[in-house]
Residue, then its C-alpha position, 0 to 999 in steps of 0.5 A: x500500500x505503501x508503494x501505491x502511496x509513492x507512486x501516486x504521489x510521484x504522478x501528482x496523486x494524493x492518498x484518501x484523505x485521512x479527515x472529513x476536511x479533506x473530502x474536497x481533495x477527492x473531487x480533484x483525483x485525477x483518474x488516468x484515462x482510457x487512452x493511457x489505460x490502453x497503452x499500458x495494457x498493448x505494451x508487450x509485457x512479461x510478468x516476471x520481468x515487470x516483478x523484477x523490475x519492481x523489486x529492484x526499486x530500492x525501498x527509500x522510494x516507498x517511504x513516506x510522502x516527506x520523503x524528497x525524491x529529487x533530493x535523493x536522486x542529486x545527492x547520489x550522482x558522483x563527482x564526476x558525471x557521466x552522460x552514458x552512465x545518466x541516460x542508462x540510470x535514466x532508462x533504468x528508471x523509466x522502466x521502473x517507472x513504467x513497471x509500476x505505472x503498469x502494475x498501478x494501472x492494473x491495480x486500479x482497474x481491478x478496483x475501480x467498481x470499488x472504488x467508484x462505490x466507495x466513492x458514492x459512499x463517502x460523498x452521502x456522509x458528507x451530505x450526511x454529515x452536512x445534515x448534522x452539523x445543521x441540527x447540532x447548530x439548532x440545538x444548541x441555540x435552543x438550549x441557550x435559550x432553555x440556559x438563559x430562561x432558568x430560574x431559581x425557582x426551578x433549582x427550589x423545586x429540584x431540592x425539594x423534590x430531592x428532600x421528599x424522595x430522601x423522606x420517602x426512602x426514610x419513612x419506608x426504613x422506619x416502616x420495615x424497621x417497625x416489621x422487624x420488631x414485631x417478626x416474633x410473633x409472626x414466627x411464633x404464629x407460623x411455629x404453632x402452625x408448623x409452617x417451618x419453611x416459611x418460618x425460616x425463610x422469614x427469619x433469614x429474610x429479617x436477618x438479611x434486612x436486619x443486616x441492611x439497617x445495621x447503621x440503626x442503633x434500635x437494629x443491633x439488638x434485634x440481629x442478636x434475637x434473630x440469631x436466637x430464634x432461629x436456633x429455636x426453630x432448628x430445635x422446633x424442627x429437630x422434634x417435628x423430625x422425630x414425629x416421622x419415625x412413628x407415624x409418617x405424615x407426607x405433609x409434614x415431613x414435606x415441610x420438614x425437608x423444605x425447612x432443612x434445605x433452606x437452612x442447607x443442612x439436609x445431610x444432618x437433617x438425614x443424620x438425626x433422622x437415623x438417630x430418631x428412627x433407632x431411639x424410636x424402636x428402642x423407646x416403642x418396645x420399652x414402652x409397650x413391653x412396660x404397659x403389659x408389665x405394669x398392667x399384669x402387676x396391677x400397679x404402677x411401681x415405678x421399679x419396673x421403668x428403671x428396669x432394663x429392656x432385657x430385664x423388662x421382658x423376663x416379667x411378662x406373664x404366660x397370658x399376656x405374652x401373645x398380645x404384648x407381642x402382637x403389639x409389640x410387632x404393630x408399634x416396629x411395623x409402624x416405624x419401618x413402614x415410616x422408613x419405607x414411606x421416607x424413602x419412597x418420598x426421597x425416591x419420588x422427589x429425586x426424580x422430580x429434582x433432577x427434572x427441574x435441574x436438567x431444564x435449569x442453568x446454575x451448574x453449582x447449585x446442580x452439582x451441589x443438590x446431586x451431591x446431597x441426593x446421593x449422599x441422602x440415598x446412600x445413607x438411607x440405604x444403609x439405614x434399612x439393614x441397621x433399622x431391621x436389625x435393631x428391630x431383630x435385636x429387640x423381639x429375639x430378647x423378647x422371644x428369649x424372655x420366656x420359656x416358649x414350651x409352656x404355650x400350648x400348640x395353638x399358641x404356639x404357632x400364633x406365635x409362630x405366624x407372627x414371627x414369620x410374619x415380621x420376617x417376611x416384613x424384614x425380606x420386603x423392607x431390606x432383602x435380609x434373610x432374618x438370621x438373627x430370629x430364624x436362628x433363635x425360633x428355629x431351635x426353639x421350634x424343634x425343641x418344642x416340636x420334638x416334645x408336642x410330637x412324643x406327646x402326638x405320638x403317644x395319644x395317637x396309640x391311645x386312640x389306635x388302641x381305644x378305636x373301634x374302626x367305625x366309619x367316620x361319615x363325611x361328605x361325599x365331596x370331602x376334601x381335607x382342605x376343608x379342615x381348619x388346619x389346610x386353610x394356610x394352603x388356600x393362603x399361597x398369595x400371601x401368608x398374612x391374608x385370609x383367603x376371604x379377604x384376598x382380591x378377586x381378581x390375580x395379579x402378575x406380580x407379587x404385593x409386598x405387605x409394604x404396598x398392601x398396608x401403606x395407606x393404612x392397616x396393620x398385617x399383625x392385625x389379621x390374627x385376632x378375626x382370623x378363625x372366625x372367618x373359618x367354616x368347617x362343616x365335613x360331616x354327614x348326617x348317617x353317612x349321607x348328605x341327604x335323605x333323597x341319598x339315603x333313600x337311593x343308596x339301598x335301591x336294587x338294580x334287577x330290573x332294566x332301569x337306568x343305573x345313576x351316571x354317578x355310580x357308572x362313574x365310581x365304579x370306572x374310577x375306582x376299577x381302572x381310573x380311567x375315564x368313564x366308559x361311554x355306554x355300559x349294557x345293562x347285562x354288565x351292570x347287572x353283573x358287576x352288582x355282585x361284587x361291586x357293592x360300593x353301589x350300596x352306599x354313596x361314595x363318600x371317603x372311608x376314615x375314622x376318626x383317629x383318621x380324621x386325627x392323624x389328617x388334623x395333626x399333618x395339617x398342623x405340621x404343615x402349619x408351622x413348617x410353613x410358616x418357618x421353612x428351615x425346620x421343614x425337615x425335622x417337621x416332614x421326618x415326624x410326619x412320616x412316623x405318624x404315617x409310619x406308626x399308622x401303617x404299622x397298627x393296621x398290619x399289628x391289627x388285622x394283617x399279621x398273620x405267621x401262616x401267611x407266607x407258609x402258604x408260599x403265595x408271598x401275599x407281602x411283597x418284600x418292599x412292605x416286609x422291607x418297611x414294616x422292618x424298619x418301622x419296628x427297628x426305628x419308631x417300636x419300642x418292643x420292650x415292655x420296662x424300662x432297663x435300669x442298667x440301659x446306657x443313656x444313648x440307649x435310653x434316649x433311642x428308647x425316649x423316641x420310640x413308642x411302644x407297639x399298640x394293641x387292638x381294642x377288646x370291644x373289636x371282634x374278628x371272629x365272628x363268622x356272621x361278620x366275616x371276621x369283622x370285615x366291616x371293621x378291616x375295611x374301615x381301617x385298611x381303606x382308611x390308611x389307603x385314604x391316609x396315603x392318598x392324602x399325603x401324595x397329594x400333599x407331595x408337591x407342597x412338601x416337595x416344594x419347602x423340603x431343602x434340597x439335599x434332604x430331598x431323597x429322604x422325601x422320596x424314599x419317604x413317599x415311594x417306600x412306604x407311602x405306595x405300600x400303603x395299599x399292598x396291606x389290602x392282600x395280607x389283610x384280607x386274605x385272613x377273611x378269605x381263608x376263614x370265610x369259606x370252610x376249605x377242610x369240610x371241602x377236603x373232607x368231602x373229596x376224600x370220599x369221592x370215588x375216582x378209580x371209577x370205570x365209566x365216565x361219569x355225567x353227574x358232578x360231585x356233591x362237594x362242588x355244591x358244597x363249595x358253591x354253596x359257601x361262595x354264595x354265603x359268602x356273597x350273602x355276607x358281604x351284601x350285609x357288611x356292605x349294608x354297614x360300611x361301602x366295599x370299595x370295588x377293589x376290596x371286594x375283588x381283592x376278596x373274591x380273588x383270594x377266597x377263589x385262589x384259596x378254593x382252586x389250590x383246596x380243589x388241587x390239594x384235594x386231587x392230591x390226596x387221591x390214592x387210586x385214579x382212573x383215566x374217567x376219573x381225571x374226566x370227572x375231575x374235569x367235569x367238577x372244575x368245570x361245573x365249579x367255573x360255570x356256577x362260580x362266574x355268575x356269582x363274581x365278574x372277575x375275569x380270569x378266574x384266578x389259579x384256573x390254569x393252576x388247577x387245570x394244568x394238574x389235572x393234565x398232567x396226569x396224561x403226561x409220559x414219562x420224559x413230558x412228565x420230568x419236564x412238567x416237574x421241573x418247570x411247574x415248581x408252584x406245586x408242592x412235594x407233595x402234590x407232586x409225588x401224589x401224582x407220581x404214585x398215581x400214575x404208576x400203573x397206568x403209563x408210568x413203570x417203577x423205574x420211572x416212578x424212582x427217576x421222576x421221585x428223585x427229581x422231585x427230591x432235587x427240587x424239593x433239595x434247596x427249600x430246605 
C-alpha cells in the first residue's frame, strides 16, 4: 500500500484523505484515462520481468510522502558525471517507472467498481454529515435559550423534590424497621402452625434486612434475637423430625425437608433422622413391653421403668405374652413402614429434582443438590439393614424372655405366624434373610416340636388302641382342605391374608405387605378375626348328605332301569381310573352288582376318626413348617412316623398273620416286609420296662420310640356272621389307603419347602412306604378269605369221592355244591357288611380273588390226596372244575378266574409220559412235594413203570433239595 502511496504521489496523486476536511481533495483525483489505460495494457509485457523490475526499486522510494525524491536522486550522482552512465540510470528508471505505472494501472482497474462505490459512499456522509452539523447548530441555540430562561425557582423545586424522595426512602426504613420488631410473633404464629419453611425463610429474610439497617442503633439488638430464634426453630424442627419415625405424615415431613434445605443442612437433617428412627424402636418396645408389665402387676411401681429392656421382658406373664407381642410387632411395623414411606418420598422427589435441574442453568447449585441426593440415598440405604436389625435385636430378647414350651400348640404357632410374619416384613423392607430370629425360633421350634410330637405320638396309640374302626361319615365331596388346619394352603398369595379377604381378581406380580398396608392397616392385625372367618362343616348326617341319598343308596338294580351316571362313574374310577366308559349294557351292570357293592352306599371317603386325627395333626405340621421353612425337615421326618406308626397298627391289627407266607403265595411283597422292618427297628419300642442298667444313648433311642399298640377288646374278628369283622378291616385298611392318598397329594407342597439335599429322604419317604400303603389290602384280607369259606369240610368231602371209577361219569360231585354253596354265603355276607360300611370295588375283588385262589389250590390239594385214579376219573375231575367255573362266574365278574390254569394244568398232567412228565416237574415248581409225588404214585400203573416212578421221585427230591 505503501508503494501505491509513492507512486501516486510521484504522478501528482494524493492518498484518501485521512479527515472529513479533506473530502474536497477527492473531487480533484485525477483518474488516468482510457487512452493511457490502453497503452499500458498493448505494451508487450512479461510478468516476471515487470516483478523484477519492481523489486529492484530500492525501498527509500516507498517511504513516506516527506520523503524528497529529487533530493535523493542529486545527492547520489558522483563527482564526476557521466552522460552514458545518466541516460542508462535514466532508462533504468523509466522502466521502473513504467513497471509500476503498469502494475498501478492494473491495480486500479481491478478496483475501480470499488472504488467508484466507495466513492458514492463517502460523498452521502458528507451530505450526511452536512445534515448534522445543521441540527447540532439548532440545538444548541435552543438550549441557550432553555440556559438563559432558568430560574431559581426551578433549582427550589429540584431540592425539594430531592428532600421528599430522601423522606420517602426514610419513612419506608422506619416502616420495615417497625416489621422487624414485631417478626416474633409472626414466627411464633407460623411455629404453632408448623409452617417451618416459611418460618425460616422469614427469619433469614429479617436477618438479611436486619443486616441492611445495621447503621440503626434500635437494629443491633434485634440481629442478636434473630440469631436466637432461629436456633429455636432448628430445635422446633429437630422434634417435628422425630414425629416421622412413628407415624409418617407426607405433609409434614414435606415441610420438614423444605425447612432443612433452606437452612442447607439436609445431610444432618438425614443424620438425626437415623438417630430418631433407632431411639424410636428402642423407646416403642420399652414402652409397650412396660404397659403389659405394669398392667399384669396391677400397679404402677415405678421399679419396673428403671428396669432394663432385657430385664423388662423376663416379667411378662404366660397370658399376656401373645398380645404384648402382637403389639409389640404393630408399634416396629409402624416405624419401618415410616422408613419405607421416607424413602419412597426421597425416591419420588429425586426424580422430580433432577427434572427441574436438567431444564435449569446454575451448574453449582446442580452439582451441589446431586451431591446431597446421593449422599441422602446412600445413607438411607444403609439405614434399612441397621433399622431391621435393631428391630431383630429387640423381639429375639423378647422371644428369649420366656420359656416358649409352656404355650400350648395353638399358641404356639400364633406365635409362630407372627414371627414369620415380621420376617417376611424384614425380606420386603431390606432383602435380609432374618438370621438373627430364624436362628433363635428355629431351635426353639424343634425343641418344642420334638416334645408336642412324643406327646402326638403317644395319644395317637391311645386312640389306635381305644378305636373301634367305625366309619367316620363325611361328605361325599370331602376334601381335607376343608379342615381348619389346610386353610394356610388356600393362603399361597400371601401368608398374612385370609383367603376371604384376598382380591378377586390375580395379579402378575407379587404385593409386598409394604404396598398392601401403606395407606393404612396393620398385617399383625389379621390374627385376632382370623378363625372366625373359618367354616368347617365335613360331616354327614348317617353317612349321607341327604335323605333323597339315603333313600337311593339301598335301591336294587334287577330290573332294566337306568343305573345313576354317578355310580357308572365310581365304579370306572375306582376299577381302572380311567375315564368313564361311554355306554355300559345293562347285562354288565347287572353283573358287576355282585361284587361291586360300593353301589350300596354313596361314595363318600372311608376314615375314622383317629383318621380324621392323624389328617388334623399333618395339617398342623404343615402349619408351622410353613410358616418357618428351615425346620421343614425335622417337621416332614415326624410326619412320616405318624404315617409310619399308622401303617404299622393296621398290619399289628388285622394283617399279621405267621401262616401267611407258609402258604408260599408271598401275599407281602418284600418292599412292605422291607418297611414294616424298619418301622419296628426305628419308631417300636418292643420292650415292655424300662432297663435300669440301659446306657443313656440307649435310653434316649428308647425316649423316641413308642411302644407297639394293641387292638381294642370291644373289636371282634371272629365272628363268622361278620366275616371276621370285615366291616371293621375295611374301615381301617381303606382308611390308611385314604391316609396315603392324602399325603401324595400333599407331595408337591412338601416337595416344594423340603431343602434340597434332604430331598431323597422325601422320596424314599413317599415311594417306600407311602405306595405300600395299599399292598396291606392282600395280607389283610386274605385272613377273611381263608376263614370265610370252610376249605377242610371241602377236603373232607373229596376224600370220599370215588375216582378209580370205570365209566365216565355225567353227574358232578356233591362237594362242588358244597363249595358253591359257601361262595354264595359268602356273597350273602358281604351284601350285609356292605349294608354297614361301602366295599370299595377293589376290596371286594381283592376278596373274591383270594377266597377263589384259596378254593382252586383246596380243589388241587384235594386231587392230591387221591390214592387210586382212573383215566374217567381225571374226566370227572374235569367235569367238577368245570361245573365249579360255570356256577362260580355268575356269582363274581372277575375275569380270569384266578389259579384256573393252576388247577387245570394238574389235572393234565396226569396224561403226561414219562420224559413230558420230568419236564412238567421241573418247570411247574408252584406245586408242592407233595402234590407232586401224589401224582407220581398215581400214575404208576397206568403209563408210568417203577423205574420211572424212582427217576421222576428223585427229581422231585432235587427240587424239593434247596427249600430246605
Amino acid at each position: 500500500m505503501q508503494r501505491i502511496k509513492s507512486l501516486m504521489t510521484r504522478q501528482g496523486l494524493k492518498s484518501p484523505p485521512e479527515s472529513l476536511s479533506d473530502v474536497g481533495a477527492i473531487e480533484s483525483l485525477r483518474v488516468p484515462g482510457k487512452e493511457e489505460f490502453r497503452e499500458l495494457r498493448e505494451q508487450p509485457s512479461d510478468p516476471q520481468a515487470e516483478q523484477e523490475l519492481i523489486n529492484s526499486i530500492e525501498q527509500v522510494y516507498f517511504s513516506t510522502d516527506s520523503f524528497d525524491i529529487v533530493k535523493y536522486e542529486l545527492e547520489k550522482l558522483p563527482p564526476v558525471l557521466n552522460l552514458q552512465e545518466l541516460e542508462e540510470y535514466r532508462d533504468k528508471l523509466k522502466q521502473q517507472q513504467a513497471a509500476v505505472s503498469k502494475k498501478v494501472a492494473d491495480l486500479i482497474l481491478e478496483k475501480q467498481p470499488a472504488y467508484v462505490k466507495e466513492l458514492e459512499r463517502v460523498t452521502s456522509l458528507q451530505t450526511g454529515l452536512q445534515l448534522a452539523a445543521v441540527i447540532c447548530t439548532n440545538g444548541r441555540r435552543h438550549l441557550n435559550i432553555a440556559k438563559e430562561g432558568f430560574t431559581q425557582a426551578s433549582l427550589g423545586l429540584l431540592a425539594n423534590q430531592r428532600k421528599r424522595q430522601l423522606l420517602i426512602g426514610l419513612l419506608k426504613s422506619l416502616r420495615t424497621i417497625k416489621t422487624l420488631q414485631r417478626t416474633d410473633v409472626r414466627l411464633s404464629e407460623m411455629l404453632e402452625e408448623e409452617d417451618y419453611p416459611g418460618a425460616i425463610q422469614l427469619c433469614l429474610e429479617c436477618q438479611k434486612a436486619a443486616s441492611t439497617f445495621k447503621h440503626y442503633s434500635c437494629i443491633s439488638e434485634l440481629n442478636s434475637k434473630l440469631q436466637d430464634t432461629l436456633e429455636q426453630i432448628e430445635e422446633q424442627l429437630d422434634v417435628a423430625l422425630s414425629k416421622i419415625c412413628k407415624n409418617f405424615d407426607i405433609n409434614h415431613y414435606t415441610k420438614v425437608q423444605q425447612a432443612y434445605r433452606l437452612l442447607g443442612k439436609t445431610q444432618t437433617a438425614m443424620d438425626q433422622l437415623h438417630m430418631h428412627f433407632t431411639q424410636a424402636i428402642h423407646n416403642t418396645v420399652f414402652q409397650v413391653v412396660l404397659g403389659y408389665v405394669e398392667l399384669c402387676a396391677g400397679n404402677t411401681d415405678t421399679k419396673f421403668q428403671k428396669l432394663q429392656y432385657k430385664d423388662l421382658c423376663t416379667h411378662v406373664t404366660p397370658d399376656s405374652y401373645i398380645p404384648c407381642l402382637a403389639d409389640l410387632c404393630k408399634a416396629l411395623w409402624e416405624v419401618m413402614l415410616s422408613y419405607y414411606r421416607t424413602m419412597e418420598w426421597h425416591e419420588k422427589h429425586d426424580s422430580e429434582d433432577t427434572t427441574s435441574a436438567s431444564e435449569g442453568s446454575n451448574m453449582v447449585g446442580t452439582e451441589e443438590t446431586n451431591f446431597d441426593r446421593g449422599y441422602i440415598k446412600k445413607k438411607l440405604e444403609h439405614g434399612l439393614t441397621r433399622i431391621w436389625q435393631d428391630v431383630q435385636l429387640k423381639v429375639k430378647t423378647y422371644l428369649l424372655g420366656t420359656d416358649l414350651s409352656i404355650f400350648k400348640y395353638d399358641d404356639f404357632i400364633f406365635v409362630l405366624d407372627i414371627i414369620s410374619r415380621l420376617m417376611q416384613v424384614g425380606e420386603e423392607f431390606c432383602g435380609s434373610k432374618s438370621e438373627v430370629l430364624q436362628e433363635s425360633i428355629r431351635k426353639q421350634s424343634v425343641n418344642y416340636f420334638k416334645n408336642y410330637h412324643r406327646t402326638r405320638l403317644d395319644e395317637l396309640r391311645m386312640f389306635l388302641e381305644n378305636e373301634t374302626w367305625e366309619l367316620c361319615p363325611v361328605k361325599s365331596n370331602f376334601s381335607i382342605l376343608q379342615l381348619h388346619e389346610f386353610k394356610f394352603m388356600e393362603q399361597s398369595r400371601s401368608p398374612s391374608v385370609s383367603p376371604s379377604k384376598q382380591p378377586s381378581s390375580t395379579s402378575s406380580k407379587m404385593v409386598t405387605l409394604f404396598e398392601q398396608y401403606c395407606s393404612g392397616g396393620n398385617p399383625f392385625e389379621i390374627q385376632a378375626d382370623h378363625k372366625d372367618d373359618e367354616t368347617e362343616d365335613v360331616l354327614a348326617s348317617n353317612g349321607y348328605e341327604s335323605d333323597e341319598q339315603e333313600k337311593s343308596a339301598y335301591q336294587e338294580y334287577d330290573s332294566d332301569s337306568d343305573v345313576p351316571e354317578e355310580l357308572k362313574q365310581d365304579y370306572v374310577d375306582e376299577q381302572t381310573g380311567d375315564a368313564p366308559v361311554k355306554s355300559i349294557s345293562r347285562e354288565t351292570l347287572k353283573s358287576r352288582k355282585k361284587s361291586d357293592y360300593s353301589l350300596n352306599k354313596v361314595n363318600a371317603p372311608i376314615l375314622t376318626n383317629t383318621t380324621l386325627n392323624v389328617i388334623r395333626l399333618v395339617g398342623k405340621y404343615m402349619q408351622m413348617m410353613n410358616i418357618l421353612k428351615p425346620i421343614a425337615f425335622d417337621v416332614i421326618h415326624f410326619m412320616s412316623q405318624l404315617f409310619d406308626y399308622y401303617l404299622y397298627a393296621i398290619y399289628t391289627f388285622f394283617g399279621r398273620n405267621d401262616s401267611l407266607e407258609s402258604t408260599g403265595l408271598g401275599l407281602s411283597s418284600s418292599r412292605l416286609r422291607t418297611t414294616l422292618n424298619r418301622i419296628q427297628e426305628s419308631l417300636i419300642d418292643l420292650e415292655v420296662s424300662a432297663d435300669p442298667t440301659a446306657t443313656l444313648t440307649a435310653a434316649e433311642e428308647r425316649k423316641e420310640k413308642v411302644p407297639s399298640p394293641h387292638l381294642s377288646h370291644l373289636v371282634v374278628l371272629t365272628f363268622g356272621d361278620t366275616l371276621y369283622g370285615l366291616a371293621e378291616r375295611v374301615v381301617a385298611t381303606e382308611s390308611l389307603v385314604f391316609l396315603a392318598e392324602q399325603f401324595e397329594f400333599l407331595q408337591p407342597h412338601l416337595d416344594a419347602v423340603m431343602p434340597a439335599v434332604k430331598k431323597p429322604f422325601l422320596q424314599q419317604f413317599y415311594s417306600q412306604t407311602v405306595s405300600t400303603a395299599s399292598e396291606l389290602r392282600k395280607p389283610i384280607y386274605w385272613i377273611v378269605a381263608g376263614k370265610a369259606i370252610d376249605y377242610e369240610q371241602m377236603l373232607l368231602l373229596m376224600a370220599n369221592v370215588k375216582w378209580d371209577v370205570k365209566e365216565i361219569m355225567s353227574q358232578h360231585n356233591v362237594y362242588v355244591d358244597a363249595l358253591l354253596k359257601e361262595f354264595e354265603q359268602f356273597n350273602t355276607r358281604l351284601n350285609e357288611v356292605s349294608k354297614r360300611v361301602r366295599i370299595p370295588l377293589p376290596v371286594s375283588n381283592i376278596l373274591w380273588e383270594h377266597c377263589i385262589r384259596l378254593a382252586n389250590r383246596t380243589i388241587v390239594e384235594g386231587y392230591a390226596n387221591v390214592k387210586k385214579c382212573s383215566n374217567e376219573g381225571r374226566a370227572l375231575m374235569q367235569l367238577d372244575f368245570q361245573q365249579f367255573l360255570m356256577k362260580l362266574e355268575k356269582l363274581t365278574d372277575i375275569r380270569p378266574i384266578p389259579d384256573k390254569e393252576f388247577v387245570e394244568t394238574y389235572i393234565k398232567a396226569y396224561y403226561l409220559t414219562e420224559n413230558d412228565m420230568e419236564r412238567w416237574i421241573k418247570e411247574h415248581r408252584e406245586y408242592s412235594t407233595k402234590q407232586l409225588t401224589n401224582l407220581v404214585n398215581v400214575c404208576l400203573g397206568s403209563h408210568i413203570n417203577k423205574k420211572a416212578r424212582q427217576k421222576l421221585l428223585s427229581a422231585i427230591d432235587d427240587i424239593d433239595r434247596p427249600k430246605r
